[in-house]
C-alpha positions as a Markdown table, in Angstrom:
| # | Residue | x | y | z |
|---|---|---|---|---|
| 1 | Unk | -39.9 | -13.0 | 20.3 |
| 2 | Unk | -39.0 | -13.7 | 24.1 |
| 3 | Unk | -36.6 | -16.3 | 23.4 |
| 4 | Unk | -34.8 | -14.5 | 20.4 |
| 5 | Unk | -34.0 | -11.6 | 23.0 |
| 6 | Unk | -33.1 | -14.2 | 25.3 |
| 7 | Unk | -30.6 | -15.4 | 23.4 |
| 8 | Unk | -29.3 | -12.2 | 21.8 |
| 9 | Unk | -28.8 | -11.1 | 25.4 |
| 10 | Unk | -26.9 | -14.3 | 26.2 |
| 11 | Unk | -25.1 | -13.8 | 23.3 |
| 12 | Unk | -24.5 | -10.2 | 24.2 |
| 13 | Unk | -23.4 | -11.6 | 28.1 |
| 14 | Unk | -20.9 | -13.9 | 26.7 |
| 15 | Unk | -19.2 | -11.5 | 24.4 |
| 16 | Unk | -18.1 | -8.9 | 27.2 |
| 17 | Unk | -17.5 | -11.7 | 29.8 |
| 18 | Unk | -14.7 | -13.6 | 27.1 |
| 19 | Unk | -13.4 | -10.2 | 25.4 |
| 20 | Unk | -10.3 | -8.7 | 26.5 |
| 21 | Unk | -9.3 | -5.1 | 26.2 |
| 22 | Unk | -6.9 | -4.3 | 23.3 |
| 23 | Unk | -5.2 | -2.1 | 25.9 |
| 24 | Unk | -4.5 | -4.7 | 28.2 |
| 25 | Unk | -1.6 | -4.0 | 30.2 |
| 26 | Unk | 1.2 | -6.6 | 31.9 |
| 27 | Unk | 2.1 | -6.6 | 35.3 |
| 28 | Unk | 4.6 | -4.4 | 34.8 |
| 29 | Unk | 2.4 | -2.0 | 33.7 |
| 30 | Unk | 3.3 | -1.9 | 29.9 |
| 31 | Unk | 1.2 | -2.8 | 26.9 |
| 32 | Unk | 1.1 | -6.3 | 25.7 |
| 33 | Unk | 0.4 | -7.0 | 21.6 |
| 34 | Unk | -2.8 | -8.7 | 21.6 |
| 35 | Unk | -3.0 | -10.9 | 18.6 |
| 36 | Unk | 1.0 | -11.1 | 17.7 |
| 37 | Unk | 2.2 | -13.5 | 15.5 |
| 38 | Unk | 5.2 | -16.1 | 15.7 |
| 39 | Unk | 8.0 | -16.0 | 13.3 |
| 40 | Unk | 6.9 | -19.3 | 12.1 |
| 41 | Unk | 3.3 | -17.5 | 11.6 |
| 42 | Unk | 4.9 | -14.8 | 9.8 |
| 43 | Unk | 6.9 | -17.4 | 7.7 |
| 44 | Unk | 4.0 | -19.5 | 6.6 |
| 45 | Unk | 2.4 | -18.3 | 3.1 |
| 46 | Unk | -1.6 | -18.8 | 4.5 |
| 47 | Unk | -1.1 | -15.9 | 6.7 |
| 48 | Unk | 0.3 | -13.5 | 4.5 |
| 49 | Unk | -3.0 | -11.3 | 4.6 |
| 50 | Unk | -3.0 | -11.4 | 7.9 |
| 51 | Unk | 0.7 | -10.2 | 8.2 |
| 52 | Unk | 0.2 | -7.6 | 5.8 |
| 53 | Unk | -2.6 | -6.1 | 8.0 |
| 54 | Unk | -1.1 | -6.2 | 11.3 |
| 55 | Unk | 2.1 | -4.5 | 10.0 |
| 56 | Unk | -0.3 | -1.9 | 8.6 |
| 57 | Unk | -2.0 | -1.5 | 12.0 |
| 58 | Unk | 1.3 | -1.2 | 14.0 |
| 59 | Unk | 2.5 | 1.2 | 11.1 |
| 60 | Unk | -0.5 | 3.4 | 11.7 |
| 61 | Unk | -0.6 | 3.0 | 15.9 |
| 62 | Unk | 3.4 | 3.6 | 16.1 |
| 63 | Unk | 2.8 | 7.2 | 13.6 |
| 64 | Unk | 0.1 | 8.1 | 16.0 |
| 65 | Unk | 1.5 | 7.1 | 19.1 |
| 66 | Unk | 4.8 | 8.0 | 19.1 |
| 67 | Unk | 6.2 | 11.5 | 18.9 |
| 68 | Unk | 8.9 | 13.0 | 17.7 |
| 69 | Unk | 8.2 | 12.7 | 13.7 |
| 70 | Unk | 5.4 | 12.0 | 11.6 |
| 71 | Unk | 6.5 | 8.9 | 10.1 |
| 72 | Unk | 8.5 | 6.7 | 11.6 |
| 73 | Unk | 9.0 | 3.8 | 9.0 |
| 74 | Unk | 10.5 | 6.8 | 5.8 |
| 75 | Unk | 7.7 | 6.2 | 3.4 |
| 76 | Unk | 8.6 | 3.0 | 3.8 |
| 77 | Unk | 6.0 | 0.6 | 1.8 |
| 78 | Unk | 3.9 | -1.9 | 3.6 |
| 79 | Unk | 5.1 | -4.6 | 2.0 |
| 80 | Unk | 8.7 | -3.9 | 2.3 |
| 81 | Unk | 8.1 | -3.8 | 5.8 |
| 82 | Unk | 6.6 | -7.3 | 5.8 |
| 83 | Unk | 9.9 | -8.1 | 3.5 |
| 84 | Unk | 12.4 | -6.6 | 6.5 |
| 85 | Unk | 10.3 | -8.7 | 8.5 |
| 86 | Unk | 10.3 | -11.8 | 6.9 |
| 87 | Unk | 14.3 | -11.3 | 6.9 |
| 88 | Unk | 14.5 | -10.8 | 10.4 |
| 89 | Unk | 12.4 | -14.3 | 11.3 |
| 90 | Unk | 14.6 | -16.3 | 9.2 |
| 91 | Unk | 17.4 | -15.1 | 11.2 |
| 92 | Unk | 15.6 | -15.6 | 14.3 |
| 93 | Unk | 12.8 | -18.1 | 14.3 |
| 94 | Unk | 11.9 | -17.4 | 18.1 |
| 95 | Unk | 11.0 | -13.7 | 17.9 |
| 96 | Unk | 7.7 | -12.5 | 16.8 |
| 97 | Unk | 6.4 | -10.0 | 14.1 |
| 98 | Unk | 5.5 | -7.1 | 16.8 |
| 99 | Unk | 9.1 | -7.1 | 18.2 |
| 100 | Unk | 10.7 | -7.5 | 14.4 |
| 101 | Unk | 8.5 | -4.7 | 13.7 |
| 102 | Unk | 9.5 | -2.6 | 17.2 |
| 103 | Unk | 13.5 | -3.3 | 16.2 |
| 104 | Unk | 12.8 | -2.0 | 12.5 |
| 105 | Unk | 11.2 | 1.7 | 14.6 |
| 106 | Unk | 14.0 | 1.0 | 16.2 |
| 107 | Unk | 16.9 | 0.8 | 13.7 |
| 108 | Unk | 15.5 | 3.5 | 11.3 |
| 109 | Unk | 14.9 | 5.8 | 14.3 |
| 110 | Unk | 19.1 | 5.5 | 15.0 |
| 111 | Unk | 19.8 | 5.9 | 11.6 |
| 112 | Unk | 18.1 | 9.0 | 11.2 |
């Protein structure tokens, strides 16, 4: 019994030493996305699950965060989203899906 709570609490130590805070800010003092993809990420088929959920996450965190309406993307599906998205990395295979998704606020934001 020792030696299991040994290890749980090993366990436990190296789990808060090696996470990082999903609010980790830059040194500029803005946000960074923790866990953004790559175009070429967002491109290749075997992470299309993963996509789909980080697009709903931003989706829900920009709603909340932001101000100024309710929703932000127009009833816009998930999955068109990830559509726009995929769009916007074949144009540009250097960007990444957090920055096609901040250009989409963006553009529908504009176009009111």
């Amino acid at each position: 019994m020792k030696n299991i709570r040994q290890v749980v609490g090993l366990v436990t130590l190296a789990m808060l030493i090696s996470s990082t805070s999903a609010l980790s800010m830059d040194k500029n003092d803005r946000f960074r996305v923790v866990g953004d993809f790559s175009c070429s990420q967002v491109l290749d088929n075997s992470n299309t699950a993963k996509v789909l959920a980080y697009v709903q996450g931003f989706a829900t965190a920009t709603n909340i965060w932001l101000e100024a309406r309710k929703d932000h993307f127009k009833g816009m599906p998930a999955i068109e989203m990830v559509n726009w998205v995929i769009f916007k990395c074949r144009e540009n295979r250097l960007s990444t899906l957090g920055s096609s998704l901040t250009t989409l606020v963006s553009e529908l934001t504009s176009a009111k």
